[in-house]
N, CA, C and O atoms as a printed pandas DataFrame, in Angstrom:
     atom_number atom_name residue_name chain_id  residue_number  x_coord  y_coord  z_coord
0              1         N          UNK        A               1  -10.753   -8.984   -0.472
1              2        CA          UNK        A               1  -10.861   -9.254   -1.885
2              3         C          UNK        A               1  -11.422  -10.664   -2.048
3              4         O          UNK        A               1  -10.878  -11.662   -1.575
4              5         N          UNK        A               2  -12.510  -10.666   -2.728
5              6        CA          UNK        A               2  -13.293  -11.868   -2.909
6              7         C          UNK        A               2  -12.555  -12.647   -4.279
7              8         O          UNK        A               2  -11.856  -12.100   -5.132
8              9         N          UNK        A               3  -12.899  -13.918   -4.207
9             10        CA          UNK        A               3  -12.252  -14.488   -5.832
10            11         C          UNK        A               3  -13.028  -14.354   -6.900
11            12         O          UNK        A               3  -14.236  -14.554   -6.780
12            13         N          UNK        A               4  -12.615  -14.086   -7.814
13            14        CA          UNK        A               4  -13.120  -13.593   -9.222
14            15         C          UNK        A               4  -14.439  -14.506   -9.627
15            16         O          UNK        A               4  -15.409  -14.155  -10.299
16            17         N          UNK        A               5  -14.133  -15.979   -8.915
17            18        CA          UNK        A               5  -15.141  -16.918   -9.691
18            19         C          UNK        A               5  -15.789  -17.215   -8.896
19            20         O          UNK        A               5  -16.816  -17.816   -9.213
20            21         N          UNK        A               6  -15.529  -16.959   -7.533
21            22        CA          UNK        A               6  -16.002  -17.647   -6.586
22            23         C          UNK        A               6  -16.451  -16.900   -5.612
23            24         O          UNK        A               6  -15.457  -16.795   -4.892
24            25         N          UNK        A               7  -17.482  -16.184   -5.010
25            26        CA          UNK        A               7  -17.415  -15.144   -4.321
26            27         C          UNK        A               7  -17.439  -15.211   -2.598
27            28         O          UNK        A               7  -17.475  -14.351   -1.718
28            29         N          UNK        A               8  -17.405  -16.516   -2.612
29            30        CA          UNK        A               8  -17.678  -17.203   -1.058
30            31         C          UNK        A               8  -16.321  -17.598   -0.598
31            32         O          UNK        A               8  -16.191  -18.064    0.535
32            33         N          UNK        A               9  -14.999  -17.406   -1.619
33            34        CA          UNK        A               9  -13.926  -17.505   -1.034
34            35         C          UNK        A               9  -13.424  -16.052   -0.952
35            36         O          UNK        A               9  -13.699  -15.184   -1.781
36            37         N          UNK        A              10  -12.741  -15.904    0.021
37            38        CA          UNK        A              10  -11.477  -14.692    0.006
38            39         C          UNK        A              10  -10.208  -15.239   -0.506
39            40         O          UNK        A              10   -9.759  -16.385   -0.473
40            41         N          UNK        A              11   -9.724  -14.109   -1.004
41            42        CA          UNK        A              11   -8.246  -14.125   -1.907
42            43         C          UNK        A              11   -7.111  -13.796   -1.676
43            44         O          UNK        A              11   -5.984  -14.240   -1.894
44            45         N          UNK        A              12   -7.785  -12.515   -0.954
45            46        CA          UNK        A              12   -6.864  -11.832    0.310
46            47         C          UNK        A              12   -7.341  -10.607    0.976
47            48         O          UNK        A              12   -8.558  -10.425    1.011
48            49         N          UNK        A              13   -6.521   -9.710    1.527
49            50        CA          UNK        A              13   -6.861   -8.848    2.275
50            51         C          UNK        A              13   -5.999   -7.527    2.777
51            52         O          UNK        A              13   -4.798   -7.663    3.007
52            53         N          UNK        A              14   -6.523   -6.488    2.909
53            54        CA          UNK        A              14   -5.574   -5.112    3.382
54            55         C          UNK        A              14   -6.731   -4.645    4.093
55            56         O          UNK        A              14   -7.890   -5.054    4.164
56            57         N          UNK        A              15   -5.896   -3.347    4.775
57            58        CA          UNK        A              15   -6.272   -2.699    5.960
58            59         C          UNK        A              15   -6.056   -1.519    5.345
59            60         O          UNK        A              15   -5.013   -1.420    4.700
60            61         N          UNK        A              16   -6.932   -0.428    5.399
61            62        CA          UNK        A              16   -6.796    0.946    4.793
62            63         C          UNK        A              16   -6.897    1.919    6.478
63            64         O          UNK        A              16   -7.768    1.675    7.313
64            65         N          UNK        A              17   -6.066    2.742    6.618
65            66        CA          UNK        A              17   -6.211    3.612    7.468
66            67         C          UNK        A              17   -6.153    5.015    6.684
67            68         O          UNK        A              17   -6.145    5.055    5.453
68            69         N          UNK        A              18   -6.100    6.505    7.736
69            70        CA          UNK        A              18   -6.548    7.460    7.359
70            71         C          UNK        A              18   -4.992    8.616    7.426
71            72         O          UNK        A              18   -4.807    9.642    6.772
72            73         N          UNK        A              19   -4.109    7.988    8.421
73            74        CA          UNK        A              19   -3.297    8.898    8.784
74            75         C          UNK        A              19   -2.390    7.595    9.401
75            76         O          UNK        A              19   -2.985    6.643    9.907
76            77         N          UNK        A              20   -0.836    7.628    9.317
77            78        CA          UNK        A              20    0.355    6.816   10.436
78            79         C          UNK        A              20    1.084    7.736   10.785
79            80         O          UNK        A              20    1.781    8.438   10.053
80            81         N          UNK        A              21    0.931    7.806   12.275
81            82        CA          UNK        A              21    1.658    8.616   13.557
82            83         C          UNK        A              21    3.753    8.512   12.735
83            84         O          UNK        A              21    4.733    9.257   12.707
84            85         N          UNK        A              22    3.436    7.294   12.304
85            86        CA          UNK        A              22    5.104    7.103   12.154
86            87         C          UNK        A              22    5.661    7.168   11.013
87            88         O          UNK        A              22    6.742    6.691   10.668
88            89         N          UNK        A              23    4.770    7.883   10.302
89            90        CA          UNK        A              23    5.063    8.257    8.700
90            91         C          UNK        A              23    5.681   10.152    8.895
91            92         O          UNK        A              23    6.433   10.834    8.199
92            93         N          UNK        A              24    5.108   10.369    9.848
93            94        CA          UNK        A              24    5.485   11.645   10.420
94            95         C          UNK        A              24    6.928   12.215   10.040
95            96         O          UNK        A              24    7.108   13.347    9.591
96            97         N          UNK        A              25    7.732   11.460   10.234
97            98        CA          UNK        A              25    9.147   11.991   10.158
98            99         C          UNK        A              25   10.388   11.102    8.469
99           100         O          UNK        A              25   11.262   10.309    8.817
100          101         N          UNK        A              26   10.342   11.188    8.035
101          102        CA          UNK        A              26   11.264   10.601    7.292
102          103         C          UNK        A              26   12.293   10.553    7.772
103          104         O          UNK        A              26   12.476   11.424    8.623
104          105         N          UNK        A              27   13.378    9.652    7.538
105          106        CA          UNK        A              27   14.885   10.152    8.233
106          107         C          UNK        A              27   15.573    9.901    6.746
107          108         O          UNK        A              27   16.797   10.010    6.810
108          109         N          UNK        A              28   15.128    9.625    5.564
109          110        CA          UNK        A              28   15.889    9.656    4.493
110          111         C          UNK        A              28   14.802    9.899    3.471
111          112         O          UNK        A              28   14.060    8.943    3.245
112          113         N          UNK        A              29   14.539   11.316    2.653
113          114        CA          UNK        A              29   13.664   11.571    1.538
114          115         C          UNK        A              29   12.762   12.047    1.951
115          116         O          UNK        A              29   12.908   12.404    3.120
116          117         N          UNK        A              30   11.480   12.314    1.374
117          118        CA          UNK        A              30   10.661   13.279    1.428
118          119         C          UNK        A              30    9.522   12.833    0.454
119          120         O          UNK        A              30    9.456   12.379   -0.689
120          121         N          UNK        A              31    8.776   13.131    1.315
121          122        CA          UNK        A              31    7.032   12.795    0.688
122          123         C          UNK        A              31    7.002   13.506   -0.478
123          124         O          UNK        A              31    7.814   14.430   -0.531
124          125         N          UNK        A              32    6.017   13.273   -1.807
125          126        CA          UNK        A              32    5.669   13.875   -2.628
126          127         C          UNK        A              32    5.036   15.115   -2.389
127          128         O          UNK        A              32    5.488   16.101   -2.969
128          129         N          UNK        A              33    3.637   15.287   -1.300
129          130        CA          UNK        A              33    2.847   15.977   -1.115
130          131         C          UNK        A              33    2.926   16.063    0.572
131          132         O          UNK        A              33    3.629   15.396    1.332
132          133         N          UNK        A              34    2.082   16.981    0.838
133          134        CA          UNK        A              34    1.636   17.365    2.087
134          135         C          UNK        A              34    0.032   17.134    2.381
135          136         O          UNK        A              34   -0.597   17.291    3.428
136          137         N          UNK        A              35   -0.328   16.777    1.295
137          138        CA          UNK        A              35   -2.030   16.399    1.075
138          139         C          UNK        A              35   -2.332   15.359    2.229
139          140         O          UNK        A              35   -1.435   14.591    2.577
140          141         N          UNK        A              36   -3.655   15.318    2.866
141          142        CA          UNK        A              36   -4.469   14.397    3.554
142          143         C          UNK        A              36   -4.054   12.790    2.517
143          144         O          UNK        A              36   -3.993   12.569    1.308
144          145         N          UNK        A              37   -3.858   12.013    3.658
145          146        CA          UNK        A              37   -3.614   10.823    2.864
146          147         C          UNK        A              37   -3.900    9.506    3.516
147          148         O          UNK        A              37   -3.836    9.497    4.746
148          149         N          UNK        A              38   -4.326    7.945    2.655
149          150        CA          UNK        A              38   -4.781    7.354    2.735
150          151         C          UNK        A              38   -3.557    6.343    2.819
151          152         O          UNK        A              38   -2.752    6.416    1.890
152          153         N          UNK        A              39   -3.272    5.228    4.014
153          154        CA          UNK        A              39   -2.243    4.115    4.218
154          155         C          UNK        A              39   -3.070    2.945    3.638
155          156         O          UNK        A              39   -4.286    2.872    3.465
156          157         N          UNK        A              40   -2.045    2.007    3.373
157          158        CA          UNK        A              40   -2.721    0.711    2.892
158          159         C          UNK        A              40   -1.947   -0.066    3.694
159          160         O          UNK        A              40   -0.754   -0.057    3.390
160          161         N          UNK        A              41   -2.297   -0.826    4.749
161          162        CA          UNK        A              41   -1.106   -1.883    5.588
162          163         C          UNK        A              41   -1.657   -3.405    5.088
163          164         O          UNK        A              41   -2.474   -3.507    4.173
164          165         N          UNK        A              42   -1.237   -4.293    5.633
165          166        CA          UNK        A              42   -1.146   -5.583    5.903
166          167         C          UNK        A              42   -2.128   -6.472    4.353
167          168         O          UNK        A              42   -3.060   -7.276    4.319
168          169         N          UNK        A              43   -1.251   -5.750    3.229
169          170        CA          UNK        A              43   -1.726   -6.607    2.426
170          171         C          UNK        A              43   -1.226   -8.233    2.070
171          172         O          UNK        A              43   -0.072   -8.591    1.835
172          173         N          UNK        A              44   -2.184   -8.898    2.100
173          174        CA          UNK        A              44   -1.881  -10.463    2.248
174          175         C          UNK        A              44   -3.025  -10.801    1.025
175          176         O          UNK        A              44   -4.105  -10.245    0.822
176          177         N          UNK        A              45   -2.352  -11.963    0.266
177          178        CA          UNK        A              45   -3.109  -12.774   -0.675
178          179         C          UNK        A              45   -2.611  -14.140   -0.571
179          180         O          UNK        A              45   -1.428  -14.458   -0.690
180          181         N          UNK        A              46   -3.771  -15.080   -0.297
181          182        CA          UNK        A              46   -3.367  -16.734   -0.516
182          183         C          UNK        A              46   -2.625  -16.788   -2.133
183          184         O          UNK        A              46   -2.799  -16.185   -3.192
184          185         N          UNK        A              47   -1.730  -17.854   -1.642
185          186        CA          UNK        A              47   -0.732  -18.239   -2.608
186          187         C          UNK        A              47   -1.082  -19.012   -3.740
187          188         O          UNK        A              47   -0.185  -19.343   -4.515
188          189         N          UNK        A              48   -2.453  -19.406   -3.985
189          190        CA          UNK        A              48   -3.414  -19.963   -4.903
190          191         C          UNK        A              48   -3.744  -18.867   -5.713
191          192         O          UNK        A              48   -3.860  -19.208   -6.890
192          193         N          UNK        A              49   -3.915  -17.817   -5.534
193          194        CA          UNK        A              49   -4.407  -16.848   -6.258
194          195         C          UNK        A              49   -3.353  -15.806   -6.378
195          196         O          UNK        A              49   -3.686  -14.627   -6.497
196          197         N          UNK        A              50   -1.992  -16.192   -6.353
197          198        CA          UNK        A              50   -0.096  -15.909   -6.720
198          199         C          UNK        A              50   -0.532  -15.449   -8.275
199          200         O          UNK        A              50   -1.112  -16.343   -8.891
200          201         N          UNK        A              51   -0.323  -14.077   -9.065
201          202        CA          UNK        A              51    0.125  -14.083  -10.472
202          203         C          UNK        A              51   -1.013  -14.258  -11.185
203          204         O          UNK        A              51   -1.010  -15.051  -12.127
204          205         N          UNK        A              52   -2.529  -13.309  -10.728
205          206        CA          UNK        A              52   -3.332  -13.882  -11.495
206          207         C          UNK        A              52   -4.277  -12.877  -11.594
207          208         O          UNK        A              52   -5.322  -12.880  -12.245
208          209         N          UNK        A              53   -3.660  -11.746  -10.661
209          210        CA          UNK        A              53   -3.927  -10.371  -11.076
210          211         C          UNK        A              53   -4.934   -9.979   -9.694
211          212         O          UNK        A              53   -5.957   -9.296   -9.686
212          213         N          UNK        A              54   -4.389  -10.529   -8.788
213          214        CA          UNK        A              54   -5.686   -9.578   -8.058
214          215         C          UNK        A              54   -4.699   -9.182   -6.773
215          216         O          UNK        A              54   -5.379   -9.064   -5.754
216          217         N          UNK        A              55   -3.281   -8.945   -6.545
217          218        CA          UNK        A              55   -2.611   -7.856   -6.256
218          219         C          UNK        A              55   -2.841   -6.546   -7.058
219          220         O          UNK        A              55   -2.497   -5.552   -6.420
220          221         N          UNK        A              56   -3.230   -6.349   -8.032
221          222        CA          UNK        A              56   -3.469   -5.340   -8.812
222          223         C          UNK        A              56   -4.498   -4.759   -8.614
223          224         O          UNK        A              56   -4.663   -3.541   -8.536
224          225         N          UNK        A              57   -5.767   -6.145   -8.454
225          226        CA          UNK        A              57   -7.209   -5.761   -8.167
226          227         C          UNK        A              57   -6.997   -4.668   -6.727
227          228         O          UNK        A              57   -7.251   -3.463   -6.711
228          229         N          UNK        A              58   -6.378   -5.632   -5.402
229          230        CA          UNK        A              58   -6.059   -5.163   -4.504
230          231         C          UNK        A              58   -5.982   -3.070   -4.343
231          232         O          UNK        A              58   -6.702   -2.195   -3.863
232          233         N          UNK        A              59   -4.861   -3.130   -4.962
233          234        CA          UNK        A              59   -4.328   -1.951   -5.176
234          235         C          UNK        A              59   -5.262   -0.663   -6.030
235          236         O          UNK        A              59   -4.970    0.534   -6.036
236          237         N          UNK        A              60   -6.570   -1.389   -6.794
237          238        CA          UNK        A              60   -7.217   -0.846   -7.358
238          239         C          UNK        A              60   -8.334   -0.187   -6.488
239          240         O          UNK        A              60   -8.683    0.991   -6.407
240          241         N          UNK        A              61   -8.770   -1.273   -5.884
241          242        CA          UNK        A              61   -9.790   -1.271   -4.755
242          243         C          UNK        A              61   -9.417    0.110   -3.782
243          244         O          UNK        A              61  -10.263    0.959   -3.502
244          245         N          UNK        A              62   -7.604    0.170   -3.206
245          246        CA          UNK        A              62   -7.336    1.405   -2.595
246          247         C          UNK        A              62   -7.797    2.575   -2.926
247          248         O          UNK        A              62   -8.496    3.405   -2.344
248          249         N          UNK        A              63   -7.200    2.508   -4.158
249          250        CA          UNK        A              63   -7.149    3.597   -5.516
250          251         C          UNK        A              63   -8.661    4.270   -5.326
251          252         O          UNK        A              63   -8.965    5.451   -5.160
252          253         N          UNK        A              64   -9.627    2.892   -5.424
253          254        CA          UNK        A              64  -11.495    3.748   -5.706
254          255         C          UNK        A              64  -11.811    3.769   -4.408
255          256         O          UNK        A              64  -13.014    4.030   -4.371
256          257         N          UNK        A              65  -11.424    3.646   -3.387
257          258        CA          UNK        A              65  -11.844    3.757   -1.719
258          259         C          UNK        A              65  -11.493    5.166   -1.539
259          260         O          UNK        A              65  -12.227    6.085   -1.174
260          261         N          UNK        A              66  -10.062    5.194   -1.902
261          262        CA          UNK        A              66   -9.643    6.800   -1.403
262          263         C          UNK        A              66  -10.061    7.802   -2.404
263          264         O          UNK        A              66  -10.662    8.782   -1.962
264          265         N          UNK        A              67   -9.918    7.754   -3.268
265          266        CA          UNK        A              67  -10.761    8.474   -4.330
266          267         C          UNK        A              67  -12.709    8.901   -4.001
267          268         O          UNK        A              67  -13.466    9.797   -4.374
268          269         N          UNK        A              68  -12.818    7.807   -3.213
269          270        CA          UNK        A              68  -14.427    7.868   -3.108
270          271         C          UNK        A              68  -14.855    9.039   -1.628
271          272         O          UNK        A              68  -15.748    9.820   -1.299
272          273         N          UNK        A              69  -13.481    8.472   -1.080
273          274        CA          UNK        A              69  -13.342    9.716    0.390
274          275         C          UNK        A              69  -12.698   10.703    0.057
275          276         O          UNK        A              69  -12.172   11.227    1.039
276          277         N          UNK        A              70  -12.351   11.544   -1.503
277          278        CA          UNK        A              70  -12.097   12.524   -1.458
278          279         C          UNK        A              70  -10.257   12.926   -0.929
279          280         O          UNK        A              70   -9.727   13.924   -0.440
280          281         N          UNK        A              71   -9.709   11.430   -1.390
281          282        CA          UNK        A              71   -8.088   11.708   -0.658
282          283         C          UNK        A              71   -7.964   11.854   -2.403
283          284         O          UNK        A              71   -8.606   11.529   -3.401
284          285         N          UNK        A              72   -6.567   12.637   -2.005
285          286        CA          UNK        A              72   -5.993   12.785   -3.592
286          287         C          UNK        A              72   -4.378   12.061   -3.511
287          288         O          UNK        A              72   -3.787   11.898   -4.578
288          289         N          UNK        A              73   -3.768   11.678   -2.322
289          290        CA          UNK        A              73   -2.770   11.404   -1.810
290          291         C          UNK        A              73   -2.827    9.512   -1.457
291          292         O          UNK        A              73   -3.766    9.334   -0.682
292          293         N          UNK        A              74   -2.152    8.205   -1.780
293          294        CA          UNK        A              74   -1.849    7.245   -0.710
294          295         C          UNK        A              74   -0.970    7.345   -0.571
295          296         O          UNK        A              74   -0.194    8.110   -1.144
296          297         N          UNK        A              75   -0.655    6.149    0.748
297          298        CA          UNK        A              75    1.252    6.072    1.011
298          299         C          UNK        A              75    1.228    4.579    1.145
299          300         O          UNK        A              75    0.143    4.014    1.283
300          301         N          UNK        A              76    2.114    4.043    1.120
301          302        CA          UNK        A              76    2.730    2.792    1.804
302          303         C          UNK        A              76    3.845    2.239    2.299
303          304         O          UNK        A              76    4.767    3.036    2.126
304          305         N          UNK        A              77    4.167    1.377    2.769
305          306        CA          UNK        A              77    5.466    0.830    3.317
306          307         C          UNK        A              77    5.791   -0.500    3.320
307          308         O          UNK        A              77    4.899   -1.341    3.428
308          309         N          UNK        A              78    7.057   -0.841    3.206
309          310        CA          UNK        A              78    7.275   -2.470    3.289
310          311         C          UNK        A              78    9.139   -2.289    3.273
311          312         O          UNK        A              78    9.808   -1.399    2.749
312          313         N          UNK        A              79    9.572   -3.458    4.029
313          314        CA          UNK        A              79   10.758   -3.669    4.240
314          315         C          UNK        A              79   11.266   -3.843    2.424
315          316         O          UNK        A              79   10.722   -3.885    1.321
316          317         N          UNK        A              80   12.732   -3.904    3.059
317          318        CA          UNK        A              80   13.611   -4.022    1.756
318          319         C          UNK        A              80   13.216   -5.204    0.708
319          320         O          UNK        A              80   12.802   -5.225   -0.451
320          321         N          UNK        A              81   13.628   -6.406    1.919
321          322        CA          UNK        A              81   13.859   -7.632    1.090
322          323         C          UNK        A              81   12.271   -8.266    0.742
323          324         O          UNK        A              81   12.131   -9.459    0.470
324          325         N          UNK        A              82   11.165   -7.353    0.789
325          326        CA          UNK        A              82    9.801   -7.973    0.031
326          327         C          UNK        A              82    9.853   -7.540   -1.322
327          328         O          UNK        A              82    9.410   -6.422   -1.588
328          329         N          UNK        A              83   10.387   -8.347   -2.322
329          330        CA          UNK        A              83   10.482   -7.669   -3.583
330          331         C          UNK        A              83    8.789   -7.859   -4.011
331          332         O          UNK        A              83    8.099   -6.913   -4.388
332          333         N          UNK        A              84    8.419   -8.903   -3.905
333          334        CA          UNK        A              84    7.006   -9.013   -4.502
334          335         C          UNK        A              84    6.242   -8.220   -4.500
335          336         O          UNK        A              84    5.411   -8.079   -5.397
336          337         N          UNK        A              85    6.390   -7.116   -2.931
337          338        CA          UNK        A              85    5.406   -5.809   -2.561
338          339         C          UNK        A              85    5.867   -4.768   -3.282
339          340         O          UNK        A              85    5.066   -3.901   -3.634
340          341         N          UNK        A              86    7.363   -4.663   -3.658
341          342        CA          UNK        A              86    7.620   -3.292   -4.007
342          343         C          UNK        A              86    7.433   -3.904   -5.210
343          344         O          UNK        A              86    6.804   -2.986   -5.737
344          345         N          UNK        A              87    7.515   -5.073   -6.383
345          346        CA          UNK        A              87    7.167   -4.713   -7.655
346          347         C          UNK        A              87    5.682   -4.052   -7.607
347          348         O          UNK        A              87    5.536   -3.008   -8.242
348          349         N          UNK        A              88    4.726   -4.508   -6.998
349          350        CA          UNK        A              88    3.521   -4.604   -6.796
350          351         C          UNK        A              88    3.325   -2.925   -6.547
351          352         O          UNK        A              88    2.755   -2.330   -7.462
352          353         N          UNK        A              89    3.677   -2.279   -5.594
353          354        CA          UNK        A              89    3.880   -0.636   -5.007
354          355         C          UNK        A              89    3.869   -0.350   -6.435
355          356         O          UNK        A              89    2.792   -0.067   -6.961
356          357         N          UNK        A              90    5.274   -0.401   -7.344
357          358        CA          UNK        A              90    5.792    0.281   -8.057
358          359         C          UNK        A              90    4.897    0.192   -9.442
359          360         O          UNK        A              90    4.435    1.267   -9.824
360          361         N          UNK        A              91    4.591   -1.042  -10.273
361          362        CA          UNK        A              91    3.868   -1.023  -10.981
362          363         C          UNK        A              91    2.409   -0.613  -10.411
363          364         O          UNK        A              91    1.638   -0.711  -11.365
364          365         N          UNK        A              92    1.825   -0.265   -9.451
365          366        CA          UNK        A              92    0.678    0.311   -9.455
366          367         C          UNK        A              92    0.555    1.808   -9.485
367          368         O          UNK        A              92   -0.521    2.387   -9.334
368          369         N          UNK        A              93    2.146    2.635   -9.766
369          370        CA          UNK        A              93    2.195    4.533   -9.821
370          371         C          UNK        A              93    2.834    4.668   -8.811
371          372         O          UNK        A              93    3.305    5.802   -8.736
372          373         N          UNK        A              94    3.180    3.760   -7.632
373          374        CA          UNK        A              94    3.619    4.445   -6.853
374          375         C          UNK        A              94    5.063    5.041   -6.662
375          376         O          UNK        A              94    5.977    4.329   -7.080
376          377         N          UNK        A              95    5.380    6.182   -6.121
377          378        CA          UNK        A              95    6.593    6.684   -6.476
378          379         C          UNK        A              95    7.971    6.303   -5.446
379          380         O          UNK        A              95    8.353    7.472   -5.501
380          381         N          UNK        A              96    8.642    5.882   -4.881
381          382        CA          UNK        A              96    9.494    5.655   -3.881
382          383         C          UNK        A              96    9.832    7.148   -3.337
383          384         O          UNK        A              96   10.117    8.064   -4.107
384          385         N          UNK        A              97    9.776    7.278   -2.077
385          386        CA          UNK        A              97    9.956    8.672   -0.877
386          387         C          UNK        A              97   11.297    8.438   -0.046
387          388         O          UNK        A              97   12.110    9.359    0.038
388          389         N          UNK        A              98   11.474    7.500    0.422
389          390        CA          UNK        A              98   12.123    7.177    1.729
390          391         C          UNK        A              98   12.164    6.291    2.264
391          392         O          UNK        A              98   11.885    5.130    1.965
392          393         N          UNK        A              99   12.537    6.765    3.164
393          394        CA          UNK        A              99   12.357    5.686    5.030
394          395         C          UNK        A              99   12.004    6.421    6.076
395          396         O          UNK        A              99   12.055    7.618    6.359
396          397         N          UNK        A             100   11.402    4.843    6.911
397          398        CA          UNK        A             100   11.021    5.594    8.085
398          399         C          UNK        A             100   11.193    4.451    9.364
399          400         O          UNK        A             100   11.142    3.247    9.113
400          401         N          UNK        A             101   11.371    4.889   10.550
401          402        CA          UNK        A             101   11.489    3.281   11.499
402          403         C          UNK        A             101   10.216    3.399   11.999
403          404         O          UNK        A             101    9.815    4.449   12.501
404          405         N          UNK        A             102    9.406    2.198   11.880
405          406        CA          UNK        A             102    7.990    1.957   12.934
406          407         C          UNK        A             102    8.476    1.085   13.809
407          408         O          UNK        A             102    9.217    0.202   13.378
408          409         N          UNK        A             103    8.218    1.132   14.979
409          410        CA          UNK        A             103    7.718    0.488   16.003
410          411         C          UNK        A             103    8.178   -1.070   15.960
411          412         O          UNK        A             103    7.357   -1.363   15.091
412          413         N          UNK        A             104    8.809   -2.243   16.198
413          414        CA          UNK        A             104    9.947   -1.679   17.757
414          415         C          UNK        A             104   11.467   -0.952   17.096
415          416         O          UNK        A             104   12.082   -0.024   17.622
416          417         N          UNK        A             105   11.862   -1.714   15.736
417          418        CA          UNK        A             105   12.656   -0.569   15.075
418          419         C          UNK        A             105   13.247   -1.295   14.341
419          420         O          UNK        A             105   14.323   -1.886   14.249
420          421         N          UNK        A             106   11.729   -1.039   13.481
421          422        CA          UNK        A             106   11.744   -1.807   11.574
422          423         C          UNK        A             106   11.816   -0.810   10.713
423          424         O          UNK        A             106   10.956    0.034   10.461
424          425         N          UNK        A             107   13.090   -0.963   10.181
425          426        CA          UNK        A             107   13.627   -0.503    9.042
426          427         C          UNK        A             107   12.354    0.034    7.580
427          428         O          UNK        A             107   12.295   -0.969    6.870
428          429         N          UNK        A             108   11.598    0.935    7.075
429          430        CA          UNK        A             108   11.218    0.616    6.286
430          431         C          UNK        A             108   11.157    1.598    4.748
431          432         O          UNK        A             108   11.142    2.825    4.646
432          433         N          UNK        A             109   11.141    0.970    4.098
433          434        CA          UNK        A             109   10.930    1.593    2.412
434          435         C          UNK        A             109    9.608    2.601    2.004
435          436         O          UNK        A             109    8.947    1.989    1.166
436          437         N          UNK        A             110    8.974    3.969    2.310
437          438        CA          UNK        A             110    8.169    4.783    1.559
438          439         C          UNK        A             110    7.517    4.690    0.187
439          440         O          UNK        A             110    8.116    4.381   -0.844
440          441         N          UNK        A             111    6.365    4.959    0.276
441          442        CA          UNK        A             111    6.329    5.081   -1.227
442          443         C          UNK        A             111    4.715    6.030   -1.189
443          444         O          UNK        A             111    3.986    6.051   -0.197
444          445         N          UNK        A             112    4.393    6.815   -2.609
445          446        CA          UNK        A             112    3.613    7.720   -2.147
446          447         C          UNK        A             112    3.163    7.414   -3.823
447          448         O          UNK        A             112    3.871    6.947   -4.715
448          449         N          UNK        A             113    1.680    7.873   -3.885
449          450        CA          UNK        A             113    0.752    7.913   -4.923
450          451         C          UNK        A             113   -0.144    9.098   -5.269
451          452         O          UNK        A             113   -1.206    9.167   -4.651
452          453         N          UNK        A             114    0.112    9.964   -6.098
453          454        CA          UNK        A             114   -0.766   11.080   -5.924
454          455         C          UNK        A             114   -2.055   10.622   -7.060
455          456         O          UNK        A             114   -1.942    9.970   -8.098
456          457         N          UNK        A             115   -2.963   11.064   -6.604
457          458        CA          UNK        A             115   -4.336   10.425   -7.600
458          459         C          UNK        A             115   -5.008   11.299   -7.738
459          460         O          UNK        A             115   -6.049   11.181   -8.386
């Protein structure tokens, strides 16, 4: 994500994958869908650009990526105590699913978007 005014800085950044091996199993709740679906990991934004709307942009950008590949489904994940991510999850549609443990054995929070 480039800055709004500035296009030679970055703002922040995510990783979109296609499928997680470790989304496979829930051990508490249940996916919305069974549809082909699109992950969003390692979203990060510099703290200069905190509250100014481009976590939203972020999340938008998913939204027209997977939409553009024909997914009708995202998912995501983040521990408990990141409230900033799950307001962020939640005000962007997304619905809360579950849990699941990834890898070495992190606790984590579901959440699913049908589009």
């Amino acid at each position: 994500m480039l800055d709004k005014n500035d296009e030679t800085k970055i703002a922040g950044v995510c990783a979109l994958t296609y499928y997680e091996e470790d989304y496979h199993h829930l051990y508490e709740g249940a996916w919305l869908t069974d549809l082909d679906y699109m992950v969003m990991h390692r979203v990060a934004l510099k703290k200069e650009y905190a509250h100014q709307g481009y976590g939203d942009l972020i999340f938008k950008s998913f939204i027209d990526v997977a939409k553009s590949k024909g997914y009708l489904s995202l998912r995501i994940d983040t521990h408990e105590g990141n409230q900033i991510m799950r307001h962020l999850i939640i005000k962007n549609g997304f619905k809360y699913c579950g849990r699941v443990i990834l890898p070495p054995n992190k606790d984590r929070m579901v959440f699913e978007k049908v589009i």
